[in-house]
C-alpha positions as CSV (number, residue, x, y, z in Angstrom):
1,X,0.1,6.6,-9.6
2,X,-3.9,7.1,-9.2
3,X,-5.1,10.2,-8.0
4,X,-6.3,8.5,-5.4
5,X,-5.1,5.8,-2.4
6,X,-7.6,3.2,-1.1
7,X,-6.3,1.6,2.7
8,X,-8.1,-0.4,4.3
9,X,-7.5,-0.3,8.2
10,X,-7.9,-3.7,9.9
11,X,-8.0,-2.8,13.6
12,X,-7.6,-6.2,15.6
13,X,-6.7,-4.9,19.4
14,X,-9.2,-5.4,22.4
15,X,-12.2,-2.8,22.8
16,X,-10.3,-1.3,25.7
17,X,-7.1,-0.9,24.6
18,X,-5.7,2.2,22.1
19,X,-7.3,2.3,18.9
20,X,-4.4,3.2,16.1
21,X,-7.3,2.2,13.6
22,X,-9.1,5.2,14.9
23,X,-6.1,7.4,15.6
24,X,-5.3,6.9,12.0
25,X,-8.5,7.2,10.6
26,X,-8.8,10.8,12.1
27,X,-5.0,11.3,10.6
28,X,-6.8,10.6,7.1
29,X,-9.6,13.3,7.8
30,X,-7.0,15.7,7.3
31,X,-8.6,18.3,4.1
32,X,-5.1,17.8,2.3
33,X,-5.4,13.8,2.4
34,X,-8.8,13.4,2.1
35,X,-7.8,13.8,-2.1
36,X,-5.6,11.2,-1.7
37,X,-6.4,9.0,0.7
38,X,-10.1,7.0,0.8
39,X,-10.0,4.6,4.0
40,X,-12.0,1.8,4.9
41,X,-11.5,0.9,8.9
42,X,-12.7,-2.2,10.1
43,X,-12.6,-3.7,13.9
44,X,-11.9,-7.0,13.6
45,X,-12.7,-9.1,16.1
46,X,-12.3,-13.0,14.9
47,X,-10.1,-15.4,13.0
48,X,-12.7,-15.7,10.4
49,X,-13.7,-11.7,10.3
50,X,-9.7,-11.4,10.2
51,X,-9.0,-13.6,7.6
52,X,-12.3,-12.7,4.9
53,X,-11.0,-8.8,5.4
54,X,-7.9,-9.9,3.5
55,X,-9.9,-10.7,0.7
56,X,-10.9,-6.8,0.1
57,X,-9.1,-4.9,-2.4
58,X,-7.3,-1.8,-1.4
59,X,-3.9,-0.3,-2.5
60,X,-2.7,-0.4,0.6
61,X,-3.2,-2.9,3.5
62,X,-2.8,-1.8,7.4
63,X,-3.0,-4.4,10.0
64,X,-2.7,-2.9,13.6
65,X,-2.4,-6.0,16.0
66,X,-0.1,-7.7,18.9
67,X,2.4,-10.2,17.4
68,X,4.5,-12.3,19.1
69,X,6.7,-15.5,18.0
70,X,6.6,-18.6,19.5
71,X,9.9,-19.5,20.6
72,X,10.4,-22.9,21.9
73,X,13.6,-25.0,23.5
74,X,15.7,-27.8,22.3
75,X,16.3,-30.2,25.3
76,X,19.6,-28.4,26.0
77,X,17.4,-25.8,26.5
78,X,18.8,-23.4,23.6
79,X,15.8,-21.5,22.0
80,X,14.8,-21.9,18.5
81,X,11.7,-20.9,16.2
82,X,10.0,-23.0,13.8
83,X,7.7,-22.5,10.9
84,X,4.8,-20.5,11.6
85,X,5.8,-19.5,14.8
86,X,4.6,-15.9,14.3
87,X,1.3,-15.2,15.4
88,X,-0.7,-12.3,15.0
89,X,-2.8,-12.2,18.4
90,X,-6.8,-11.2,17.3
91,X,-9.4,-10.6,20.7
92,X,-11.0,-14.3,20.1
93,X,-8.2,-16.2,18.2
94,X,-4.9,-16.0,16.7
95,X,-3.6,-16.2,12.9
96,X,-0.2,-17.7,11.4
97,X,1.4,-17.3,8.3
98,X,0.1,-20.8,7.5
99,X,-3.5,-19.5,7.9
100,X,-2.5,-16.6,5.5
101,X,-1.8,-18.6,2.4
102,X,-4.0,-17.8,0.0
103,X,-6.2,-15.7,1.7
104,X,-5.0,-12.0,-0.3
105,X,-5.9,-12.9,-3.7
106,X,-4.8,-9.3,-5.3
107,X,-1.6,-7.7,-4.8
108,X,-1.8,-4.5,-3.0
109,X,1.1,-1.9,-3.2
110,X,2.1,-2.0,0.1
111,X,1.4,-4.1,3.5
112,X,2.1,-2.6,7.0
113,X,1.6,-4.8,9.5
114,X,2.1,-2.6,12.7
115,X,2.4,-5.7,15.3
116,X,5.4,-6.7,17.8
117,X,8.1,-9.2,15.6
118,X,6.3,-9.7,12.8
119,X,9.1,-8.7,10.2
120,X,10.3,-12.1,8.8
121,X,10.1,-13.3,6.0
122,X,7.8,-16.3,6.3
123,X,5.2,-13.5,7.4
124,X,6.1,-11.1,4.2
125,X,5.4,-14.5,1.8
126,X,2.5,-15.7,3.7
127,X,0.9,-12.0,3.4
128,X,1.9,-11.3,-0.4
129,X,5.4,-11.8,-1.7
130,X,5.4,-9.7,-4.3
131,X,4.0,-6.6,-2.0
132,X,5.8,-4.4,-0.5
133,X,5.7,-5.5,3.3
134,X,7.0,-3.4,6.8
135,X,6.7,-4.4,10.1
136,X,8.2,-4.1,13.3
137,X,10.7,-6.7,13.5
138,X,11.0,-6.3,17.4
139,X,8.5,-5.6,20.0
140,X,7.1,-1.9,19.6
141,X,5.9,-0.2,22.3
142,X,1.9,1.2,21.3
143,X,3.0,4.9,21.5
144,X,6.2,4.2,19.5
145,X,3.7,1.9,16.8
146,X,1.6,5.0,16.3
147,X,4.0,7.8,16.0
148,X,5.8,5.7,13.5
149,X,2.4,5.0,11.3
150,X,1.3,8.9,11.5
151,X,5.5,10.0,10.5
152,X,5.6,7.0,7.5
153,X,2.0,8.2,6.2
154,X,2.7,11.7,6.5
155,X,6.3,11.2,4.6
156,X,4.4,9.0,1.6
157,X,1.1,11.0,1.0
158,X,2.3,15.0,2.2
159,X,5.8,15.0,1.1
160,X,5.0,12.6,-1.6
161,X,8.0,10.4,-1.2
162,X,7.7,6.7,-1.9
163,X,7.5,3.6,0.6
164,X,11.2,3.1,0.6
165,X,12.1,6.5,1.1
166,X,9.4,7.1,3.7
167,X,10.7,4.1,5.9
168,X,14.7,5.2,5.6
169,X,14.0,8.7,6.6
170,X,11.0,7.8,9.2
171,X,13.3,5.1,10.6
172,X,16.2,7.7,10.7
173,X,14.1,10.6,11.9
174,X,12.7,9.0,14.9
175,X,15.7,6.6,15.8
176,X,13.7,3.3,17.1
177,X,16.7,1.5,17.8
178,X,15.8,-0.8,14.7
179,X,12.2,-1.7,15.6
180,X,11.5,-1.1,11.7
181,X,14.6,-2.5,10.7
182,X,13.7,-3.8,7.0
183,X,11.1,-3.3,4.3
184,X,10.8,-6.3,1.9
185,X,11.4,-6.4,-0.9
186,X,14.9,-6.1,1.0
187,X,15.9,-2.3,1.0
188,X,19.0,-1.3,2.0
């Protein structure tokens, strides 16, 4: 493991809502993670700023965003989702996994994409399949979003324990009613 962590913080919510970019860019300032942690925080605010951020290399990606999936209805009315029906929501645009291909040439470590019903698997292998990927896989209230970054980051850089570890006992510790249900690679 290097000495050192590089994350890069993509921040895509309005100007005038909560910043968790900035909440955990502060949480990084912290003497005892600054040797471990180097962060690059970006405010994104289009499709194409979104998208050419992906391209930066970092160790660990964090993606702070609204999500939402597109459900749609049969003509009997049942629901149903189809392929690329989750969208991350940007201020001026929106991206699906479709636009994603491609677009993270390197592998980072890990991938925490802190947005509403984003944990399926067509996101995971859209982002990087062979990263390691954890989202909420239901809709996340903002406070519940944050607390659940700062615990997970404070579990994998303070008590050193790794990303599968930190998302059991985070998930445990702070009982979300299975918000962060999975962390692909599947985990038990």
């Amino acid at each position: 493991m290097p000495s050192k962590k590089s994350i890069h913080i993509l921040d895509c919510t309005l100007r005038d809502e909560p910043s968790e970019g900035t909440v955990l860019e502060e949480f990084f300032r912290i003497p005892e993670l600054r040797k471990k942690v180097s962060i690059d925080m970006v405010r994104v605010k289009t499709k194409q700023e979104f998208l050419k951020q992906l391209g930066r290399k970092c160790d660990i990606l964090h993606i702070s965003a609204h999500g939402y999936v597109r459900k749609l209805k049969r003509s009997d009315k049942t629901p149903y989702y189809e392929s690329n029906s989750q969208r991350i929501a940007l201020p001026f645009g929106e991206v699906g996994s479709k636009d994603l291909e491609g677009k993270i040439t390197y592998k980072p470590e890990f991938i925490f994409l802190n947005a509403c019903s984003m944990n399926w698997k067509e996101m995971y292998n859209a982002f990087h399949p062979d990263a390691t990927f954890l989202a909420p896989y239901y809709d996340v209230y903002w406070d519940e979003a944050i607390v659940y970054a700062l615990r997970f980051y404070q579990r994998l850089f303070i008590k050193r324990e790794d990303y599968v570890t930190a998302f059991h006992k985070t998930g445990k510790e702070l009982k979300l009613k299975g918000i962060y249900n999975r962390i692909y690679p599947l985990s038990g």
